[in-house]
PALUM-489030 format. One record per residue: residue number from 1; x, y, z of N, C-alpha, C, O, CB in turn. Coordinates in steps of 0.05 Angstrom, whole numbers. Glycine has a CB too. Layout:
node num: NUM; n_x: X; n_y: Y; n_z: Z; ca_x: X; ca_y: Y; ca_z: Z; c_x: X; c_y: Y; c_z: Z; o_x: X; o_y: Y; o_z: Z; cb_x: X; cb_y: Y; cb_z: Z;
...
END
This chain:
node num: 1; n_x: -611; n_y: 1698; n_z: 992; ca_x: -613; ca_y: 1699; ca_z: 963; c_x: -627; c_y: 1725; c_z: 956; o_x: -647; o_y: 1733; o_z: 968; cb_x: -628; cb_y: 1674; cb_z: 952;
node num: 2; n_x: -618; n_y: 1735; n_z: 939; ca_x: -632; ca_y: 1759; ca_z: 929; c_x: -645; c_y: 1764; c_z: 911; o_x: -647; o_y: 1746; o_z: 895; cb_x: -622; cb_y: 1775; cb_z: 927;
node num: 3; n_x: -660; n_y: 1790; n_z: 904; ca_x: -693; ca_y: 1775; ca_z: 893; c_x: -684; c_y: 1772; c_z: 866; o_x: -697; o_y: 1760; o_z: 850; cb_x: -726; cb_y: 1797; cb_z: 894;
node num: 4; n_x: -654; n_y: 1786; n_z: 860; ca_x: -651; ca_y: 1785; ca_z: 821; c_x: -645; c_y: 1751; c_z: 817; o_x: -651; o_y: 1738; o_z: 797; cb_x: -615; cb_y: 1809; cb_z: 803;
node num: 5; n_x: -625; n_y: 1736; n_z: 850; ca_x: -623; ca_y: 1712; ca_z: 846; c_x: -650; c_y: 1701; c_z: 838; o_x: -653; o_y: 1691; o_z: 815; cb_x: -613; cb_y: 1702; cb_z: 868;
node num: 6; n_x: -669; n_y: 1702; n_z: 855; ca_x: -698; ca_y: 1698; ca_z: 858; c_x: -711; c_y: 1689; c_z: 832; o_x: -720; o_y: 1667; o_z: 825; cb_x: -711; cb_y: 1724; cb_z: 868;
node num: 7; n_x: -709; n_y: 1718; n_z: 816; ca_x: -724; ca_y: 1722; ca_z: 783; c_x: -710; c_y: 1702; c_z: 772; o_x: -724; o_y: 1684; o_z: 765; cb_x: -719; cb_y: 1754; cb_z: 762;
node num: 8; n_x: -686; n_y: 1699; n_z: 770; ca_x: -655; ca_y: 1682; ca_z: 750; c_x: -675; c_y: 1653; c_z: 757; o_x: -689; o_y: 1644; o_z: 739; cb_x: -608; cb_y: 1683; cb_z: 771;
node num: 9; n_x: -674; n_y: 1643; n_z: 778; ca_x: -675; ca_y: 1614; ca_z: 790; c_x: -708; c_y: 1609; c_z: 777; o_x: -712; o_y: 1586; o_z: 769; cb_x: -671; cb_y: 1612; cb_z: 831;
node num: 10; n_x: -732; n_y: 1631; n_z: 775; ca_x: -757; ca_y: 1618; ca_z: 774; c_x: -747; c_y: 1623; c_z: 735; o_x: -741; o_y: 1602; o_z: 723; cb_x: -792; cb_y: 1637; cb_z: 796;
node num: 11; n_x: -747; n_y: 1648; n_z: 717; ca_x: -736; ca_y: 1643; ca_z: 698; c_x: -725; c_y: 1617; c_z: 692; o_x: -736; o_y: 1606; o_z: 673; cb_x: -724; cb_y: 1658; cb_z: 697;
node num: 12; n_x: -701; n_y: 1602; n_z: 702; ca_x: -679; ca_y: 1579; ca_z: 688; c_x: -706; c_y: 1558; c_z: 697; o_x: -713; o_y: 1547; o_z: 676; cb_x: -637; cb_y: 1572; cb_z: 708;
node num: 13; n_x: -720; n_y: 1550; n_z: 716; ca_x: -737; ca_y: 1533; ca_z: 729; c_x: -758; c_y: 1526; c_z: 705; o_x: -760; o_y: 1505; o_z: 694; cb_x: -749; cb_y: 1546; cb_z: 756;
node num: 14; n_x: -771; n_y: 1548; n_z: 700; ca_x: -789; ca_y: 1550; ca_z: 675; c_x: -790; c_y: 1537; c_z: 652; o_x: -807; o_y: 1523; o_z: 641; cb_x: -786; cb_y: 1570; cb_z: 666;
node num: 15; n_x: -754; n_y: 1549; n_z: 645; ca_x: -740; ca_y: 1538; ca_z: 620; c_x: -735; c_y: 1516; c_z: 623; o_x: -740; o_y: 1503; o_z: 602; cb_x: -717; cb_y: 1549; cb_z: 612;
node num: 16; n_x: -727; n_y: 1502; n_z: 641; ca_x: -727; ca_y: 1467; ca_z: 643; c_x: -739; c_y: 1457; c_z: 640; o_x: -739; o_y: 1438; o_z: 625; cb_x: -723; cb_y: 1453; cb_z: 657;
node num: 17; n_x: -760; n_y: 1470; n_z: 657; ca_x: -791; ca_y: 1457; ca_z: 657; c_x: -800; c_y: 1443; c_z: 625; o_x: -803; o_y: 1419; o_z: 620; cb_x: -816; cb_y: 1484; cb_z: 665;
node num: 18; n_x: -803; n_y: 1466; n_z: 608; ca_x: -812; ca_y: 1475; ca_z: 588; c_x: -799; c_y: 1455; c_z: 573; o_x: -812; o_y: 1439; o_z: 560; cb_x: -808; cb_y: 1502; cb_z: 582;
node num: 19; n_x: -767; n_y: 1453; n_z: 575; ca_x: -753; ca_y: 1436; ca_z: 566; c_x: -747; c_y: 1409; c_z: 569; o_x: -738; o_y: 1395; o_z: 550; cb_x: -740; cb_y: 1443; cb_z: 566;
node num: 20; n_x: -750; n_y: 1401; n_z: 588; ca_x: -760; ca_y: 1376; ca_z: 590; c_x: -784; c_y: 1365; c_z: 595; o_x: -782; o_y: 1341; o_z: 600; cb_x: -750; cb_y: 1369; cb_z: 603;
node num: 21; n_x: -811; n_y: 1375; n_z: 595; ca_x: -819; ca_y: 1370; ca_z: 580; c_x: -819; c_y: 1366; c_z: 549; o_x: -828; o_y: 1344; o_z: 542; cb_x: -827; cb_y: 1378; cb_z: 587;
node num: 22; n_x: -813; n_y: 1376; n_z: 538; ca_x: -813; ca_y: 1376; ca_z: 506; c_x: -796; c_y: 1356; c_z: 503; o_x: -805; o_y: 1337; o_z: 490; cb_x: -803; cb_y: 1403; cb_z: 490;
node num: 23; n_x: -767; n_y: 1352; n_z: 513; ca_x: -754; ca_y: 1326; ca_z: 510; c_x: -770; c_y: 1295; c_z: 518; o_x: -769; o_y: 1274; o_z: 505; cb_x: -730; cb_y: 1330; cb_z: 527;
node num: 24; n_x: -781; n_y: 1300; n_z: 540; ca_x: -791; ca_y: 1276; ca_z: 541; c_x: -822; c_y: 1272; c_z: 531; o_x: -839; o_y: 1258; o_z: 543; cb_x: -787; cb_y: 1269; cb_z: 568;
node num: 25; n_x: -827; n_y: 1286; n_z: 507; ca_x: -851; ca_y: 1283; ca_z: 491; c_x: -874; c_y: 1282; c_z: 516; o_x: -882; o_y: 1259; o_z: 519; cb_x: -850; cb_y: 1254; cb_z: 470;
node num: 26; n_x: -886; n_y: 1300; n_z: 533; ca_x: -902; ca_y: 1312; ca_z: 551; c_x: -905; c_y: 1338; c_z: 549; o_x: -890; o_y: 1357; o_z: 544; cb_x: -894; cb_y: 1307; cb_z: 574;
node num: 27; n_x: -938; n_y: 1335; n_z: 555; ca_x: -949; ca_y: 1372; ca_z: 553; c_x: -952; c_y: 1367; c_z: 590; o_x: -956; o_y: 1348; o_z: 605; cb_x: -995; cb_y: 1382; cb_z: 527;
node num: 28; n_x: -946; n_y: 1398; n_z: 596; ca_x: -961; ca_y: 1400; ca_z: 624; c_x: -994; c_y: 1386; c_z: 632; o_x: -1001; o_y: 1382; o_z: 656; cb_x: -964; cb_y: 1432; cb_z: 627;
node num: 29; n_x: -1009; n_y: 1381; n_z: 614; ca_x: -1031; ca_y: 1370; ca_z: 620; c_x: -1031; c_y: 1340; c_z: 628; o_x: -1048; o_y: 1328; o_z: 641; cb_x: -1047; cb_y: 1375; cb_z: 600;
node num: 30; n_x: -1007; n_y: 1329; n_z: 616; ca_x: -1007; ca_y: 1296; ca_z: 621; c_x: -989; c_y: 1292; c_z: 646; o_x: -971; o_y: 1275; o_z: 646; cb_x: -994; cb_y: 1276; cb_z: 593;
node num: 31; n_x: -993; n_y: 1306; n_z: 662; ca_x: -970; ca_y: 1310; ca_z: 685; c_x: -989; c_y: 1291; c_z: 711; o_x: -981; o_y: 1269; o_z: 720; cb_x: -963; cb_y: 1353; cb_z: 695;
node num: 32; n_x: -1009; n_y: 1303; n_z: 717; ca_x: -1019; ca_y: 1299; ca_z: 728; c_x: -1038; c_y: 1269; c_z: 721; o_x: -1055; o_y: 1261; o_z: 737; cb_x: -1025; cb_y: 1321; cb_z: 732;
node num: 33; n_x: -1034; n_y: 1261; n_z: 704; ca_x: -1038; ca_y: 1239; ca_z: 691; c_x: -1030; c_y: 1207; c_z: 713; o_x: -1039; o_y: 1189; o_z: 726; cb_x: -1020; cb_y: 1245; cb_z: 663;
node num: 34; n_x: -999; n_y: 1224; n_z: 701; ca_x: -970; ca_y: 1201; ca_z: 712; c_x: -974; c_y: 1193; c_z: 743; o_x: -985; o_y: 1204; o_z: 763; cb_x: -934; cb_y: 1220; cb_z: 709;
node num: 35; n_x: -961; n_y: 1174; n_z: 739; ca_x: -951; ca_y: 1169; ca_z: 773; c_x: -935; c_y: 1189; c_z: 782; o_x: -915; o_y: 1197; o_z: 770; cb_x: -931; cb_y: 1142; cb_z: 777;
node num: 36; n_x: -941; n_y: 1198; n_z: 800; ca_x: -924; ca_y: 1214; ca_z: 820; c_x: -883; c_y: 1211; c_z: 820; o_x: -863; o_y: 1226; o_z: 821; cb_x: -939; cb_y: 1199; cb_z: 852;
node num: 37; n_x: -889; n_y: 1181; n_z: 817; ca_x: -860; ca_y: 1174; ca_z: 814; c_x: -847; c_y: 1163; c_z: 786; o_x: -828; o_y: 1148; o_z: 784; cb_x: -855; cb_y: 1153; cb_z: 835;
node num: 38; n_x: -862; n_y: 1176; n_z: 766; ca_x: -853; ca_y: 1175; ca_z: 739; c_x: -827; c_y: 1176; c_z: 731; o_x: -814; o_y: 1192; o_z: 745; cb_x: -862; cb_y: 1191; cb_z: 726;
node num: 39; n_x: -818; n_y: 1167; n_z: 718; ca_x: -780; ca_y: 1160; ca_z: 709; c_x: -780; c_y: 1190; c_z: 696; o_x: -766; o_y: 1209; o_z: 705; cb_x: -769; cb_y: 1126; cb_z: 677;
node num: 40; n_x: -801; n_y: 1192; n_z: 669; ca_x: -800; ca_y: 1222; ca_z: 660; c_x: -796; c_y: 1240; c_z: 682; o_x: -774; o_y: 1250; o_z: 685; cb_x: -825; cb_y: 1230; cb_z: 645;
node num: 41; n_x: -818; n_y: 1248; n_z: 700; ca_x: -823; ca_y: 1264; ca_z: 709; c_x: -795; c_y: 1274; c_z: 736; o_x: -786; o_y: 1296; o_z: 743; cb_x: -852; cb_y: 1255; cb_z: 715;
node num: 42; n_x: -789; n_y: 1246; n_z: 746; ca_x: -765; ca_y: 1248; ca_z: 763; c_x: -736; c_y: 1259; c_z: 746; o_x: -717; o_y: 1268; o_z: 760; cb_x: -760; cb_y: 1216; cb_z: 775;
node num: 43; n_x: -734; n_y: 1258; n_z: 716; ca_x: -711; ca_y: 1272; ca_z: 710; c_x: -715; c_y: 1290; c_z: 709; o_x: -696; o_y: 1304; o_z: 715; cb_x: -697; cb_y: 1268; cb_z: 693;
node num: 44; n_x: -735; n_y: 1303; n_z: 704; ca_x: -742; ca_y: 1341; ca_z: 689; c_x: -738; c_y: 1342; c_z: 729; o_x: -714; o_y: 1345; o_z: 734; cb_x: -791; cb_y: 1356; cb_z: 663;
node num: 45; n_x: -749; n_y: 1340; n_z: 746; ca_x: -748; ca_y: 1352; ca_z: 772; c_x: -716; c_y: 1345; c_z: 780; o_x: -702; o_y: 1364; o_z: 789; cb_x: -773; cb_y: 1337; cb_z: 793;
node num: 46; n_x: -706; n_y: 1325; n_z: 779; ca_x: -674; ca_y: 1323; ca_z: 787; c_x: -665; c_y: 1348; c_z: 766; o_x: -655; o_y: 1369; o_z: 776; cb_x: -656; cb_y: 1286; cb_z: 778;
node num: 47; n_x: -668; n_y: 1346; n_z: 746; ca_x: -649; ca_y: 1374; ca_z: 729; c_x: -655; c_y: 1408; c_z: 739; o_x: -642; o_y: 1429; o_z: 737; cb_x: -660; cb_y: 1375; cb_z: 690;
node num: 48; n_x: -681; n_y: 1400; n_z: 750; ca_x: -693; ca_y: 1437; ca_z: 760; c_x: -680; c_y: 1432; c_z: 791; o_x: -670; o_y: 1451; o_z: 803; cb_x: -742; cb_y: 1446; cb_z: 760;
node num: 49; n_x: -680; n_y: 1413; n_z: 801; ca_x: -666; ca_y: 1419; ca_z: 827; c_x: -638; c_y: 1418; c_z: 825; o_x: -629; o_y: 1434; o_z: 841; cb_x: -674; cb_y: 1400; cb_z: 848;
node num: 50; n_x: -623; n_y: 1409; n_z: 815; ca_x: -591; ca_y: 1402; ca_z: 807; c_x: -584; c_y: 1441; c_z: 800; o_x: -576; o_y: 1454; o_z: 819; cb_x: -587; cb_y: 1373; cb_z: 767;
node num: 51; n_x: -587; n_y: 1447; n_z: 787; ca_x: -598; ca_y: 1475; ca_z: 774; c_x: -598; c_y: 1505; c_z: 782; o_x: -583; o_y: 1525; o_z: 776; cb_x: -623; cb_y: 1471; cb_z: 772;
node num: 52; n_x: -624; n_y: 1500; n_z: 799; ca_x: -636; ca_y: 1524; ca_z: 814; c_x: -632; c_y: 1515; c_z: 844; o_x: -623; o_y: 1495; o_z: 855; cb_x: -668; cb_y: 1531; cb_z: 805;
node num: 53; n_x: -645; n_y: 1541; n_z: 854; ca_x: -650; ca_y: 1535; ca_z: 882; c_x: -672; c_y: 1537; c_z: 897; o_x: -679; o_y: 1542; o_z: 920; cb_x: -636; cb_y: 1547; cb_z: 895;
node num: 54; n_x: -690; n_y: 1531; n_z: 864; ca_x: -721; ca_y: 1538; ca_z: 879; c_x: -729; c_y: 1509; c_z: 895; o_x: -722; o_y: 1485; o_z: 895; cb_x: -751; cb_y: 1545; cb_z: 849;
node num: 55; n_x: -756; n_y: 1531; n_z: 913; ca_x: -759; ca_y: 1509; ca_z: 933; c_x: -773; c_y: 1479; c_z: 926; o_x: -788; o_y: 1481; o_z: 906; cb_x: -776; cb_y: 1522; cb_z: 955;
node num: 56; n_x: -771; n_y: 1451; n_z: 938; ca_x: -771; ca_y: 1434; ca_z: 919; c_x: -808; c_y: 1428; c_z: 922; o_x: -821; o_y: 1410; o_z: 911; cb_x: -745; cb_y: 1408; cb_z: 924;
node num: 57; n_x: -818; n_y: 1448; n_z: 940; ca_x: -858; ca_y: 1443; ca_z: 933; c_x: -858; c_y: 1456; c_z: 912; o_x: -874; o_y: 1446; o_z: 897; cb_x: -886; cb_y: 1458; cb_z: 955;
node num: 58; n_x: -843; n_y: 1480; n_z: 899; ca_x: -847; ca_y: 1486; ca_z: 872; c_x: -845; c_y: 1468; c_z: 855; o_x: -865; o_y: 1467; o_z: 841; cb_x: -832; cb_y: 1504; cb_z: 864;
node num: 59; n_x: -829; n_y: 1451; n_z: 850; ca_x: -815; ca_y: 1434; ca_z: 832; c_x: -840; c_y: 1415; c_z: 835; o_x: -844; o_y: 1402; o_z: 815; cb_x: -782; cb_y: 1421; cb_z: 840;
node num: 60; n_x: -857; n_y: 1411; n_z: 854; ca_x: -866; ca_y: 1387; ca_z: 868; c_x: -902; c_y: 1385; c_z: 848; o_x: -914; o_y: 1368; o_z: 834; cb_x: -866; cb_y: 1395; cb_z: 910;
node num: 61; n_x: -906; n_y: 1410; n_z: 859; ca_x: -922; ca_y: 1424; ca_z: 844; c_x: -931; c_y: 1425; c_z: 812; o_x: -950; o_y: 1417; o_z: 799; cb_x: -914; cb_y: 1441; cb_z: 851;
node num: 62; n_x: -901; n_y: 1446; n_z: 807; ca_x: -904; ca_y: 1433; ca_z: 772; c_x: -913; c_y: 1410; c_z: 759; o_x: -930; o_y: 1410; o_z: 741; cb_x: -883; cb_y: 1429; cb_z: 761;
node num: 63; n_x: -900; n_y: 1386; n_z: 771; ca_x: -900; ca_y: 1365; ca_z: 761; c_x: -925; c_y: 1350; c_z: 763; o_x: -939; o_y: 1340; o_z: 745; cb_x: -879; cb_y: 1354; cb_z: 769;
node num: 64; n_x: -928; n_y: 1352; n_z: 787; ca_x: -956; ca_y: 1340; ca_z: 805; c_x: -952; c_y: 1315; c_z: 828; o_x: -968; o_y: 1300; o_z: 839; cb_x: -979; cb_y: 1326; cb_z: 781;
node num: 65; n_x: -922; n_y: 1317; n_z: 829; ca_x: -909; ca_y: 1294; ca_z: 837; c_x: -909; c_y: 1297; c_z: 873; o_x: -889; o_y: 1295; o_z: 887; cb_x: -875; cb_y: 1293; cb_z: 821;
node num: 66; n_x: -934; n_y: 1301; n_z: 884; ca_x: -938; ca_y: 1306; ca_z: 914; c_x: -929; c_y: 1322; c_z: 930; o_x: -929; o_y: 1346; o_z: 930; cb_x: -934; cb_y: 1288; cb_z: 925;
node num: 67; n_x: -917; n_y: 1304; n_z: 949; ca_x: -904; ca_y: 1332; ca_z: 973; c_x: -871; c_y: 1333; c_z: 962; o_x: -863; o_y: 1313; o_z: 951; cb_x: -904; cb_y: 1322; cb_z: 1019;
node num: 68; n_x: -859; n_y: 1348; n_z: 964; ca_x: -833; ca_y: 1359; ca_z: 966; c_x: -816; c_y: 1337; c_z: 978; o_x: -794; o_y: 1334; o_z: 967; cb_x: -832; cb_y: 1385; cb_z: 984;
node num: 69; n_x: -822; n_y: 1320; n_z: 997; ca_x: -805; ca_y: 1292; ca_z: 1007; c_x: -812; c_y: 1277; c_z: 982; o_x: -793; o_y: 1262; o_z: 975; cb_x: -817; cb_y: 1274; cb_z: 1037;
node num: 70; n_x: -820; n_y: 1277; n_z: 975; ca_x: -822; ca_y: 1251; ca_z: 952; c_x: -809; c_y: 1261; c_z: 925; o_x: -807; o_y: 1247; o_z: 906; cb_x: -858; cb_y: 1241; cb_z: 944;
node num: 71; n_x: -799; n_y: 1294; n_z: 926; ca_x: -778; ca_y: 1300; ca_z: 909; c_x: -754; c_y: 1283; c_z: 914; o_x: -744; o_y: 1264; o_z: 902; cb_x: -773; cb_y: 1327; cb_z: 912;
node num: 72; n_x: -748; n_y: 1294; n_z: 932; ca_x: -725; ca_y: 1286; ca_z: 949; c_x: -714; c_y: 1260; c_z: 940; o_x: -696; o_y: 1254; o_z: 924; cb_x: -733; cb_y: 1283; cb_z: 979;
node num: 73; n_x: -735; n_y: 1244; n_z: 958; ca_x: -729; ca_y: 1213; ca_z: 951; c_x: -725; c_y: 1209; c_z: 918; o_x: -704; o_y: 1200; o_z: 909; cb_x: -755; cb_y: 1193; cb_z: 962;
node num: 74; n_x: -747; n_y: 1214; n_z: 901; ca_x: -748; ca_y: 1198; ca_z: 875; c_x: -722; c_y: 1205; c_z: 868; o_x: -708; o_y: 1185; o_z: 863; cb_x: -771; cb_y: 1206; cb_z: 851;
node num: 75; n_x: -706; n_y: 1235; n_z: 866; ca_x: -686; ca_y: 1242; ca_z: 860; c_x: -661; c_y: 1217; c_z: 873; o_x: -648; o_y: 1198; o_z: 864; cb_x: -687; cb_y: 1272; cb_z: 869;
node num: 76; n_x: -662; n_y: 1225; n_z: 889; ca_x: -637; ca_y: 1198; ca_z: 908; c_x: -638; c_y: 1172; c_z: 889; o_x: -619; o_y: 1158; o_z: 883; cb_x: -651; cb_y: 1184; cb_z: 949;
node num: 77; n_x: -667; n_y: 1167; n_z: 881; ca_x: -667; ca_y: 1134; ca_z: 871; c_x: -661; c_y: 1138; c_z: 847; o_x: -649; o_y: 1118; o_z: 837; cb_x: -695; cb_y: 1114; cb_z: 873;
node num: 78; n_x: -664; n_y: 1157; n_z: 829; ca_x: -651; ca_y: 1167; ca_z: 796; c_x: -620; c_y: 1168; c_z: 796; o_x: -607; o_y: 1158; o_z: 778; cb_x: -662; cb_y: 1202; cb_z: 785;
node num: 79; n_x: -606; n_y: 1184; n_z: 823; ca_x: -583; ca_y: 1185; ca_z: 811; c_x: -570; c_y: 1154; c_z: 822; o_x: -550; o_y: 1145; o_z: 811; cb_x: -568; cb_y: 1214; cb_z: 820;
node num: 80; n_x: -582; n_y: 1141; n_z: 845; ca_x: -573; ca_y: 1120; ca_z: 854; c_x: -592; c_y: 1093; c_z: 854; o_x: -610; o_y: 1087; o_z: 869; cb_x: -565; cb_y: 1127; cb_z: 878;
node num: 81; n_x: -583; n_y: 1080; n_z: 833; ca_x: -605; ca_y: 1062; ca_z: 830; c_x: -602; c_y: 1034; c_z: 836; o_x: -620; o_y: 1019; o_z: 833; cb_x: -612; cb_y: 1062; cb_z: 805;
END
């Protein structure tokens, strides 16, 4: 991947972020609040990973939602329930 991919992917990542938050009535401060495995929090991370190709401890991170496996999974149990 190359680094303009790079800029594009953390840019669109941001914007989701940003945006779902705001859809699901959450500031970044109440992130860390939530359960790890929050219904909110698992769609804004399924849409930034669906998306981009940033790595998913970034995504993991943002949210506050632990290690990067537990992206993984919550995602699997959102689209398959």
């Amino acid at each position: 991947m190359g680094p303009e991919i790079k800029v594009h992917d953390m840019a669109e990542a941001q914007r989701l972020l940003r945006e779902g938050l705001a859809e699901q009535n959450l500031r970044p401060r109440d992130l860390a609040k939530l359960k790890k495995g929050d219904a909110r929090k698992v769609a804004i991370a399924e849409r930034i990973r669906r998306t981009t190709a940033l790595p998913l401890a970034w995504i993991a991170e943002q949210l506050s939602m632990g290690s990067p496996s537990n992206i993984s999974q919550a995602c699997r149990r959102y689209l398959n329930p």
